[in-house]
VODREN-581003 format. One record per residue (C-alpha): residue in three letters; x, y, z. Coordinates in Angstrom, 1 decimal, padded with zeros to 4 digits, always signed. Example, Ala and Ser with C-alpha at 12.3 -4.5 7.8 and 13.67 -1.06 7.14 Angstrom:
// residues 2
+------+--------+--------+--------+
: code :     px :     py :     pz :
+------+--------+--------+--------+
:  ALA : +012.3 : -004.5 : +007.8 :
:  SER : +013.7 : -001.1 : +007.1 :
+------+--------+--------+--------+
***
This chain:
// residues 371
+------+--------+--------+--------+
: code :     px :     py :     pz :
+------+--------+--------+--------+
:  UNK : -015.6 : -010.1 : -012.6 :
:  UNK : -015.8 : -012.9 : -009.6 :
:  UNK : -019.0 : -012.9 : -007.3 :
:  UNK : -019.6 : -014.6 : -004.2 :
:  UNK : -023.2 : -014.7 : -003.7 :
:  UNK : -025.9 : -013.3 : -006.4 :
:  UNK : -026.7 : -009.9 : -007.2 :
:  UNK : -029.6 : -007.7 : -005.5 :
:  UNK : -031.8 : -006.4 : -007.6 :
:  UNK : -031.3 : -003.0 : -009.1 :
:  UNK : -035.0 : -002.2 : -007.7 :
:  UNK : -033.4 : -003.0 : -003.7 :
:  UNK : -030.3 : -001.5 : -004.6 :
:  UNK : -032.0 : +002.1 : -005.6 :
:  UNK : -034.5 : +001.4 : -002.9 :
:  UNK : -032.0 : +001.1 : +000.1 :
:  UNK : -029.5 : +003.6 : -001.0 :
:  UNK : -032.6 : +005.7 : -001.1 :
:  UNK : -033.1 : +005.6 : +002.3 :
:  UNK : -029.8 : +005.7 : +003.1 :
:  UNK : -029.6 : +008.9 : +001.7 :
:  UNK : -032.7 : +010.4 : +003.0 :
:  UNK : -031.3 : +009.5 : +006.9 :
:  UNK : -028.2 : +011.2 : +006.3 :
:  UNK : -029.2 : +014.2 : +005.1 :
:  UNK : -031.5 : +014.2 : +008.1 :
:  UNK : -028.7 : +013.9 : +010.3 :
:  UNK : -030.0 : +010.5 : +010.9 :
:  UNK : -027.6 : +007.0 : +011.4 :
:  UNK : -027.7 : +004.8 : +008.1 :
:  UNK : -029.9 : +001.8 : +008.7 :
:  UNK : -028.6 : -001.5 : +008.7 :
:  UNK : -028.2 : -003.5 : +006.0 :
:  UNK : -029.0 : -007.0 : +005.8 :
:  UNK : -027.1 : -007.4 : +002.3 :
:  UNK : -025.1 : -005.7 : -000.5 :
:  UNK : -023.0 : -005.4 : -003.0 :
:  UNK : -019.3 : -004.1 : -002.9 :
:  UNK : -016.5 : -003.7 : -005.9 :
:  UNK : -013.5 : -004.0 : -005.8 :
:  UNK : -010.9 : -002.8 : -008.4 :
:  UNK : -007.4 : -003.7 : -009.3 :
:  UNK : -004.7 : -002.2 : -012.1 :
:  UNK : -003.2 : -005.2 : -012.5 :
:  UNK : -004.1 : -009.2 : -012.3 :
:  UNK : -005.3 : -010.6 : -009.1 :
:  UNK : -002.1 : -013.3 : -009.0 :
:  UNK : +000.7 : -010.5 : -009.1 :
:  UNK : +002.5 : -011.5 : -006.3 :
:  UNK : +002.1 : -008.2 : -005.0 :
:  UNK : +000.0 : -005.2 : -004.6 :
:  UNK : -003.4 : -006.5 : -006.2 :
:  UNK : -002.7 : -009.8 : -004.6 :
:  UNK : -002.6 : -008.0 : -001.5 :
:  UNK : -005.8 : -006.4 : -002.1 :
:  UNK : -007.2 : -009.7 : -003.6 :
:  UNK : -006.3 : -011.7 : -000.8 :
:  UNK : -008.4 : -008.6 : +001.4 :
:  UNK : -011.3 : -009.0 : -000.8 :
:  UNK : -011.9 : -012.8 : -000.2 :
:  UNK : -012.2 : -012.1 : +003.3 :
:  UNK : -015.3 : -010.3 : +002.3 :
:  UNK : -016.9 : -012.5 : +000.4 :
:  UNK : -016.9 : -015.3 : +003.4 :
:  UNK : -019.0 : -012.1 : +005.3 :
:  UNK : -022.6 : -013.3 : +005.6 :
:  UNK : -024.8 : -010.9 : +003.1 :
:  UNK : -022.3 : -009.8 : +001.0 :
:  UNK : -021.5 : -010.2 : -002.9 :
:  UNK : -018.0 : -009.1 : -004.1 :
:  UNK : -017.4 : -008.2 : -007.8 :
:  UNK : -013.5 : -007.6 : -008.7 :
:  UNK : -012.3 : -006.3 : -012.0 :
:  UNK : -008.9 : -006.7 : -013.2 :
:  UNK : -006.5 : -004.7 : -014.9 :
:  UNK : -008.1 : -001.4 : -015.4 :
:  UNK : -006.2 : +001.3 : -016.5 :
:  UNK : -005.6 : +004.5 : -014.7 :
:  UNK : -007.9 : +006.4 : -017.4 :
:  UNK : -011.7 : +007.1 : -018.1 :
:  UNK : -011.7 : +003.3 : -017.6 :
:  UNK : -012.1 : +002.8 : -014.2 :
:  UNK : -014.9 : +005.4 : -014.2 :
:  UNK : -017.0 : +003.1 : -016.8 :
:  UNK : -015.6 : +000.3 : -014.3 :
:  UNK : -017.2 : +001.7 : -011.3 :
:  UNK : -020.5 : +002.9 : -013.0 :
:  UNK : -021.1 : -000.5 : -014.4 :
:  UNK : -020.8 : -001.7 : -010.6 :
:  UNK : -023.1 : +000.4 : -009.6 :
:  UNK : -025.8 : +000.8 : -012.4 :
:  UNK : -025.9 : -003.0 : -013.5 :
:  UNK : -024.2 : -004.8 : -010.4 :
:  UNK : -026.0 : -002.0 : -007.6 :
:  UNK : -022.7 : -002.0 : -005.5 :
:  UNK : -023.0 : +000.1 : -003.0 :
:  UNK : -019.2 : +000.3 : -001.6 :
:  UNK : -016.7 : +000.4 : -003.9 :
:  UNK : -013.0 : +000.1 : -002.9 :
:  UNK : -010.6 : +001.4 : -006.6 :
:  UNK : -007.3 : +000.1 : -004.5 :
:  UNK : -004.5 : +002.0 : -007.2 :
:  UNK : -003.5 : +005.5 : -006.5 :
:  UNK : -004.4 : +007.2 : -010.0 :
:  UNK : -007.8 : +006.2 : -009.5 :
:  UNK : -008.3 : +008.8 : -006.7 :
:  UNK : -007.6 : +012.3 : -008.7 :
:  UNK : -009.4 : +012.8 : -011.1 :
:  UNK : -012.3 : +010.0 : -011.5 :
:  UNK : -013.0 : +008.9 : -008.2 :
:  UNK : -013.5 : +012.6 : -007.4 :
:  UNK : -015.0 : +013.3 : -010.5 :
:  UNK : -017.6 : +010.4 : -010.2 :
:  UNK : -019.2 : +010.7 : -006.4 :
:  UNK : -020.9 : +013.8 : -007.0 :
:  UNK : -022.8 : +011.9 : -009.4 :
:  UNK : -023.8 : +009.2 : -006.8 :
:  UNK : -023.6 : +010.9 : -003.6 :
:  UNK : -025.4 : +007.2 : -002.3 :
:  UNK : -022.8 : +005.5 : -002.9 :
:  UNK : -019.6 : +004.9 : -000.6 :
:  UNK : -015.9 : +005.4 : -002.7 :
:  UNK : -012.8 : +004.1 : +000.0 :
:  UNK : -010.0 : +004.8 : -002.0 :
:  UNK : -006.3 : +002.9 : -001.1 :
:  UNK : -003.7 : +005.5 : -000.7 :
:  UNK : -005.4 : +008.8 : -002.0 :
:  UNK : -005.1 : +011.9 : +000.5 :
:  UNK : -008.7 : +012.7 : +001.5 :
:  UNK : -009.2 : +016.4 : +002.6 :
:  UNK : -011.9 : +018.5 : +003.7 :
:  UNK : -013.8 : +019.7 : +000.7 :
:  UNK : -013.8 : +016.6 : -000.9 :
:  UNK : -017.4 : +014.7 : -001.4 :
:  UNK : -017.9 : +013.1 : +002.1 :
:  UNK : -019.2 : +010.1 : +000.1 :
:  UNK : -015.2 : +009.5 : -000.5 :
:  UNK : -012.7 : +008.1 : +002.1 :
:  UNK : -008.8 : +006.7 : +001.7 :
:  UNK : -007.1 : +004.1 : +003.6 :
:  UNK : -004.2 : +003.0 : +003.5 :
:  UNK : -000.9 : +002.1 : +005.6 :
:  UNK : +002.1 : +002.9 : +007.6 :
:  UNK : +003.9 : +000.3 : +005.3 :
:  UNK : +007.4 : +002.4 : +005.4 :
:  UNK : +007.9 : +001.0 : +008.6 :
:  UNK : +007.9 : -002.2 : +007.1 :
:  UNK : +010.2 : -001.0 : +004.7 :
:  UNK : +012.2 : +000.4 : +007.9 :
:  UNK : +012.5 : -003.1 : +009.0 :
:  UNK : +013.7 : -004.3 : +005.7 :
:  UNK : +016.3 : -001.8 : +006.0 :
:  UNK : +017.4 : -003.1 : +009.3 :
:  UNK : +017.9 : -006.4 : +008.2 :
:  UNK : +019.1 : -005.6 : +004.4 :
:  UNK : +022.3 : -003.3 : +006.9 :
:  UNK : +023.3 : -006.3 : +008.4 :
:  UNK : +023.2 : -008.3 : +005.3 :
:  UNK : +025.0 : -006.1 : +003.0 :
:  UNK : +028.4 : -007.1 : +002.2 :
:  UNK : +029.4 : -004.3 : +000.0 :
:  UNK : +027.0 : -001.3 : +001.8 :
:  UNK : +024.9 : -000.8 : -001.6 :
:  UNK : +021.6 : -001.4 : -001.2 :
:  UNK : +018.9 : -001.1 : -003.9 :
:  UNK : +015.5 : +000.1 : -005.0 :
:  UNK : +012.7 : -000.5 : -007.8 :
:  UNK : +010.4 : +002.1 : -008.0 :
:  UNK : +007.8 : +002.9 : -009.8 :
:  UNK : +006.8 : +006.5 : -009.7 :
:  UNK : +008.1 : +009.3 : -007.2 :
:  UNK : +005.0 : +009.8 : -005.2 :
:  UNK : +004.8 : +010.5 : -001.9 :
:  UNK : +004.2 : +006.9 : -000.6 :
:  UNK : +007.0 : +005.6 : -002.9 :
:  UNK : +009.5 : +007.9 : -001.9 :
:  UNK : +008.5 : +007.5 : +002.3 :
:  UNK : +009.6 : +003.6 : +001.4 :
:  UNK : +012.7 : +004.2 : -000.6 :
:  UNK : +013.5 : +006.7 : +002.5 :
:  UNK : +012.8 : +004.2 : +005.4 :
:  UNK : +014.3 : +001.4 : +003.5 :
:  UNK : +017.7 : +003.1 : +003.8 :
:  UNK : +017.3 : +005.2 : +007.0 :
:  UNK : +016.7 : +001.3 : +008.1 :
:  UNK : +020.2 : +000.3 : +006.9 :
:  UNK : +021.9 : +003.2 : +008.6 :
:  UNK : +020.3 : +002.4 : +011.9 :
:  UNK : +023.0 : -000.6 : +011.4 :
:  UNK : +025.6 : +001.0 : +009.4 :
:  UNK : +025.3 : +005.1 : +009.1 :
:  UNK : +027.8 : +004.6 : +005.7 :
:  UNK : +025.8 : +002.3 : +003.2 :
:  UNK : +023.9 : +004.0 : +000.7 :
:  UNK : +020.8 : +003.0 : -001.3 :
:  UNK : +020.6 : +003.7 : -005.3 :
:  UNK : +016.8 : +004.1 : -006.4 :
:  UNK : +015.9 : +003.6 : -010.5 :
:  UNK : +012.4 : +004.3 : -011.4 :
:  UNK : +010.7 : +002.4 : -014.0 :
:  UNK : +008.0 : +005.2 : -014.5 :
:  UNK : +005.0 : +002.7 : -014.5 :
:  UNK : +003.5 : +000.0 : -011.3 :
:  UNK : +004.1 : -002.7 : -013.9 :
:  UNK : +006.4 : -002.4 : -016.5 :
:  UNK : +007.9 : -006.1 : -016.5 :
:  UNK : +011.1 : -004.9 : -019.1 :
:  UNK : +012.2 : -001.6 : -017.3 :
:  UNK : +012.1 : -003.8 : -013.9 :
:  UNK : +014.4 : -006.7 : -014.8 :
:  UNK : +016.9 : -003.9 : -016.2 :
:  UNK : +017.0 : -001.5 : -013.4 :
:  UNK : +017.4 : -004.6 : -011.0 :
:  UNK : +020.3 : -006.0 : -013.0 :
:  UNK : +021.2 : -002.3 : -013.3 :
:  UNK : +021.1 : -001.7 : -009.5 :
:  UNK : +023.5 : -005.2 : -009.4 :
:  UNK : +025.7 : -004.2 : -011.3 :
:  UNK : +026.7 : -001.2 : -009.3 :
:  UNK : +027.1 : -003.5 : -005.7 :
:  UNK : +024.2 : -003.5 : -004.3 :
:  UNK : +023.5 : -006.8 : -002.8 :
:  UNK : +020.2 : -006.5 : -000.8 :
:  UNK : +017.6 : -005.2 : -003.7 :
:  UNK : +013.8 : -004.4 : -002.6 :
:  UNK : +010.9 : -002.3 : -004.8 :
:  UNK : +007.8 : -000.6 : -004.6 :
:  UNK : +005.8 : -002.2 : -008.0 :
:  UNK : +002.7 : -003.6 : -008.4 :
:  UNK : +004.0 : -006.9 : -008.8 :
:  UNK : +007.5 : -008.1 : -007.3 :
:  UNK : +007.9 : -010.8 : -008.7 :
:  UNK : +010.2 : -009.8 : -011.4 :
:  UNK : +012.6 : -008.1 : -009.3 :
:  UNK : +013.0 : -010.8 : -006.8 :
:  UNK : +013.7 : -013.5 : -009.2 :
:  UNK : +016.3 : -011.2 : -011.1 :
:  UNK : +017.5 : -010.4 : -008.2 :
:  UNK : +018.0 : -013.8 : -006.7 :
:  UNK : +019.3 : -015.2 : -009.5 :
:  UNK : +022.0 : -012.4 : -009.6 :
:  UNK : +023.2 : -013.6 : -006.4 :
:  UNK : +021.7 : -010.6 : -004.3 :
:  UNK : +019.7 : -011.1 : -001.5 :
:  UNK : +015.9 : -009.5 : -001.4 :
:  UNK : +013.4 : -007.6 : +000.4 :
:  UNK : +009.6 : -008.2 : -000.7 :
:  UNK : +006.8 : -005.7 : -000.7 :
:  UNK : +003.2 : -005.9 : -001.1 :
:  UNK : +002.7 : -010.1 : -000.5 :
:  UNK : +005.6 : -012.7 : +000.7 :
:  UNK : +007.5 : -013.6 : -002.1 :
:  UNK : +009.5 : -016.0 : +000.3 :
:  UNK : +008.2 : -019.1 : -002.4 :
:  UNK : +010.2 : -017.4 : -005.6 :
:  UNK : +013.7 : -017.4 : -003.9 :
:  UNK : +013.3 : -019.0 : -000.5 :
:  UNK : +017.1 : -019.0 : -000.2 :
:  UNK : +017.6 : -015.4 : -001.0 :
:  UNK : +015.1 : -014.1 : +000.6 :
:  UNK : +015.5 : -012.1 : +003.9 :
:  UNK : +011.8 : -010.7 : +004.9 :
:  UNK : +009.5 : -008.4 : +003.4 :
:  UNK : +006.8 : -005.5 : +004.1 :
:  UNK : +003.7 : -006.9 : +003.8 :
:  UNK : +000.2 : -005.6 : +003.5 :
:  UNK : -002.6 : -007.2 : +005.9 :
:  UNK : -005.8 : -006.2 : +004.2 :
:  UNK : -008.4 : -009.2 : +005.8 :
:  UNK : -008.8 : -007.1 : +008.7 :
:  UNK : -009.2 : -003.7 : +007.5 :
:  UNK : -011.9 : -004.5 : +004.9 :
:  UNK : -013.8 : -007.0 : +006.8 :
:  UNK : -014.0 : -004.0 : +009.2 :
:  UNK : -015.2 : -001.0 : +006.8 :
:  UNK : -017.5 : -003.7 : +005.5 :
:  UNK : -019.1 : -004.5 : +008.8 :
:  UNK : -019.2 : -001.0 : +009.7 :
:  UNK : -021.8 : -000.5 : +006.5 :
:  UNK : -023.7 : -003.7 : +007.3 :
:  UNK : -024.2 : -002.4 : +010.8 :
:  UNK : -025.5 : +001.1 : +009.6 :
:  UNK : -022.3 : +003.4 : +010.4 :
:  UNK : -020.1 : +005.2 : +008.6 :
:  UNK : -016.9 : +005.1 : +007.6 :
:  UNK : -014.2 : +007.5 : +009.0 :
:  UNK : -013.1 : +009.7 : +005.5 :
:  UNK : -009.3 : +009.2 : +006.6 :
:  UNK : -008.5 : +005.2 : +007.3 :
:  UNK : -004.9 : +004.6 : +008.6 :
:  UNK : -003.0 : +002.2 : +010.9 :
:  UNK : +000.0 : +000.4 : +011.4 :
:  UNK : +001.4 : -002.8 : +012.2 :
:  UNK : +000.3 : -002.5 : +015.9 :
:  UNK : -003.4 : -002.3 : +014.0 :
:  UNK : -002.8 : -004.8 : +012.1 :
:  UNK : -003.1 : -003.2 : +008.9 :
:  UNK : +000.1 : -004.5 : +007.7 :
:  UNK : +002.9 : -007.5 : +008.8 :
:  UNK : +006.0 : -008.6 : +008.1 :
:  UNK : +007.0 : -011.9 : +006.1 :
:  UNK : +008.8 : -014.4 : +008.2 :
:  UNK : +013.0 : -013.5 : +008.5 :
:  UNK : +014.7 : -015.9 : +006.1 :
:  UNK : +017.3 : -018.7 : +006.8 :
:  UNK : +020.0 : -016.6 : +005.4 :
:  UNK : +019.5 : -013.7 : +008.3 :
:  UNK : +022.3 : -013.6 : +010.5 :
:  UNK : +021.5 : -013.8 : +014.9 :
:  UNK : +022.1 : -009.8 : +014.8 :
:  UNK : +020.2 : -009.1 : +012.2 :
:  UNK : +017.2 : -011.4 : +013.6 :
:  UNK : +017.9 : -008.9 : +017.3 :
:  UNK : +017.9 : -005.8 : +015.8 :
:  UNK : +014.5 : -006.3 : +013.6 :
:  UNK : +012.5 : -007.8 : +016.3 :
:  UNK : +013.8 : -004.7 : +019.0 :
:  UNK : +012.8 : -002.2 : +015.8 :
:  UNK : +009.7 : -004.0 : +015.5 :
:  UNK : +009.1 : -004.5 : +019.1 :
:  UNK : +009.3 : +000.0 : +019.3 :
:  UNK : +007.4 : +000.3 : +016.3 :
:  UNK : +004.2 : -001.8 : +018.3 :
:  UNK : +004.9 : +000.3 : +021.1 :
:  UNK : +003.2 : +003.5 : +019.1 :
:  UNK : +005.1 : +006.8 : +018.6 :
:  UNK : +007.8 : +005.5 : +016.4 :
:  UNK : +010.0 : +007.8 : +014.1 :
:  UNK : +012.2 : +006.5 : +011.2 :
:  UNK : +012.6 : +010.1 : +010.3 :
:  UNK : +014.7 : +012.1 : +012.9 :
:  UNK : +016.8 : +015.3 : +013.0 :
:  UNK : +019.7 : +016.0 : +011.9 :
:  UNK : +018.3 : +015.1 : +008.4 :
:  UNK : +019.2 : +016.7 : +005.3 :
:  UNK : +017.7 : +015.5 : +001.6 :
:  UNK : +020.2 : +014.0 : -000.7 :
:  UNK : +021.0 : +017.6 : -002.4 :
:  UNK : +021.8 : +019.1 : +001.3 :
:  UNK : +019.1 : +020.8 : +001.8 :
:  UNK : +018.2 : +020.5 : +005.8 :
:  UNK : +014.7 : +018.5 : +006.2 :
:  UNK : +015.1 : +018.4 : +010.7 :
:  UNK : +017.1 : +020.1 : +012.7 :
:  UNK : +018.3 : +018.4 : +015.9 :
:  UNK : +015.1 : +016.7 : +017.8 :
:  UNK : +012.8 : +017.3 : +015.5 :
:  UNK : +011.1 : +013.7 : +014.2 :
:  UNK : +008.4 : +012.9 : +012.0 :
:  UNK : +006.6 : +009.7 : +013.5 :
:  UNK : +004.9 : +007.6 : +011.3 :
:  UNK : +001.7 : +009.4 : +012.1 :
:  UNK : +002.6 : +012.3 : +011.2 :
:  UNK : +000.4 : +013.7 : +008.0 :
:  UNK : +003.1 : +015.5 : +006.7 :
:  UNK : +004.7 : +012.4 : +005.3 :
:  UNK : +002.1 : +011.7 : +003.0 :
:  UNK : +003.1 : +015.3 : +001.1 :
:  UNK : +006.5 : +013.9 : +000.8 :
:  UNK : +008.4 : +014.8 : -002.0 :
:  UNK : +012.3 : +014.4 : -001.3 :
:  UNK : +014.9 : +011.9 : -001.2 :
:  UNK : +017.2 : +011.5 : +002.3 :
:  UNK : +020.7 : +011.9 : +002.0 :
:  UNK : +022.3 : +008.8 : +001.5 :
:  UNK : +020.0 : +007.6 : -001.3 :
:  UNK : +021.6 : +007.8 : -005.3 :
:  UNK : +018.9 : +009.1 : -007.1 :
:  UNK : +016.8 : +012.2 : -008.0 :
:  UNK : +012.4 : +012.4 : -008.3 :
:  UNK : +013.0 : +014.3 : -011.4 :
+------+--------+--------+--------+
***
């Protein structure tokens, strides 16, 4: 564990979240807070190049916040783990904010856990908050599939052999919402190129990723992106394959600055700075966080040397609709890759819409099954 400043005492810390209790359930605003203490928790290493770098590079934001201590904890498992991990936080550390960032953490041990310590705040990256869940838990997270959209647009123009592929991890909802954009992205350019998905099973499983990316080459596709915790496998492999890449999570532009065409990146400075401030300032934070890349929750890497003048056209009039609000990768006709109809004529889901975050299909035109 890192810290910025030192600890409270665990006398203030029972103290303040004493009275923080007591005024809400008066129906009173929470008091502002001159100091405390907030966790943060990662699956994997800080340095991954991608998804807990993301959050990592979030975090330091918050330690430069006047009054605040940060403790981060590494690699901890999606198990009973990250349960002792956040209880330690709060009994020896007296965090009162805790931000678990990976998605198994939500159900069952966040949910399990703040019952127990209905004083303390859980924001939880990704999970699917609902009414009837302890209103001491929120999730955040991101309309990162446009990102991936915009990957998509530029991957179309570069594809020389219209195959384009995926890493996955696992086929949950915000997995398969970027597989989908990545290629409905492509066939805004080119309504005949395909996109051939493998999933690894696990966020990092270093092995299965360098074999389904040489796997994915060796079927034709050229332009390769992934949704893992850390990239950086797949874009070297990748690269040195001779295809060009897509990042995710961080800018990977440094591993294969030649091959590298942009990437969907997550902004997280702005969004945790924010929730943190709005503690410090005695409000509350909203149980269902979510913005886009007009709220600056997440950007896009800088378009590569290798991006052709159409490509460059098409992505900034994509991105340029996207800030305009309202946007819809997903539009009617539509069917799932098995046939089955998802929109009929006119119907859209814009990236909004909460019914994406349920999503458990594949669009036609990706190779590849969630089973």
């Amino acid at each position: 564990m890192t810290r910025s400043t030192p600890a409270f005492s665990r006398r203030s810390f029972l103290s303040a979240t004493t009275a923080l209790g007591a005024a809400a359930a008066l129906g009173l605003p929470a008091r502002a807070q001159s100091n405390m203490t907030v966790g943060f928790i990662y699956v994997g290493p800080r340095d991954d190049f991608g998804y807990n770098q993301a959050h990592a590079e979030g975090a330091a934001a918050v330690k430069a916040m006047a009054g605040v201590t940060v403790i981060e904890e590494e690699n901890v498992a999606e198990t009973i783990d990250v349960q002792k991990s956040m209880e330690s936080m709060i009994n020896l550390d007296g965090a009162s904010l805790i931000f678990p960032t990976s998605f198994g953490y939500f159900n069952p041990h966040i949910l399990e856990l703040a019952p127990k310590y209905p004083d303390i705040r859980f924001q939880h990256a990704a999970g699917l908050w609902t009414d009837g869940m302890p209103s001491n838990v929120g999730s955040y997270f991101g309309y990162i599939g446009m990102g991936q959209y915009l990957n998509g647009i530029v991957a179309g123009h570069m594809s020389a052999t219209k195959k384009i592929g995926f890493v996955a991890a696992k086929p949950i909802p915000q997995v398969l919402l970027n597989i989908n954009s990545f290629l409905l992205g492509a066939r805004a350019v080119d309504p005949s190129i395909t996109c051939q998905v493998i999933f690894t099973g696990e966020w990092s499983l270093a092995v299965k990723e360098a074999e389904a990316t040489n796997a994915l080459v060796d079927a034709g596709c050229d332009v390769i992106t992934c949704h893992v915790d850390g990239p950086k496998v797949v874009m070297e492999t990748a690269a040195r394959r001779g295809a060009f890449i897509c990042g995710y999570h961080a800018d990977q532009t440094a591993l294969a600055p030649d091959r590298y065409l942009t990437g969907a990146e997550w902004n997280w400075a702005g969004v945790y700075t924010g929730m943190v401030q709005t503690v410090l300032d005695g409000g509350m934070i909203d149980n269902f966080v979510r913005g886009g890349l007009a709220d600056g929750f997440i950007k896009m890497s800088p378009l590569g040397s290798a991006v052709s003048d159409a490509a460059r056209a098409q992505f900034e009039a994509a991105k340029a609709e996207i800030l305009a609000g309202g946007f819809a990768a997903l539009k009617g006709p539509l069917n799932d890759n098995t046939g089955k109809p998802l929109l009929g004529a006119g119907e859209a889901l814009v990236e909004t819409d909460i019914a994406l975050e349920s999503m458990d299909y594949l669009v036609e035109g990706v190779i590849g099954s969630t089973a």
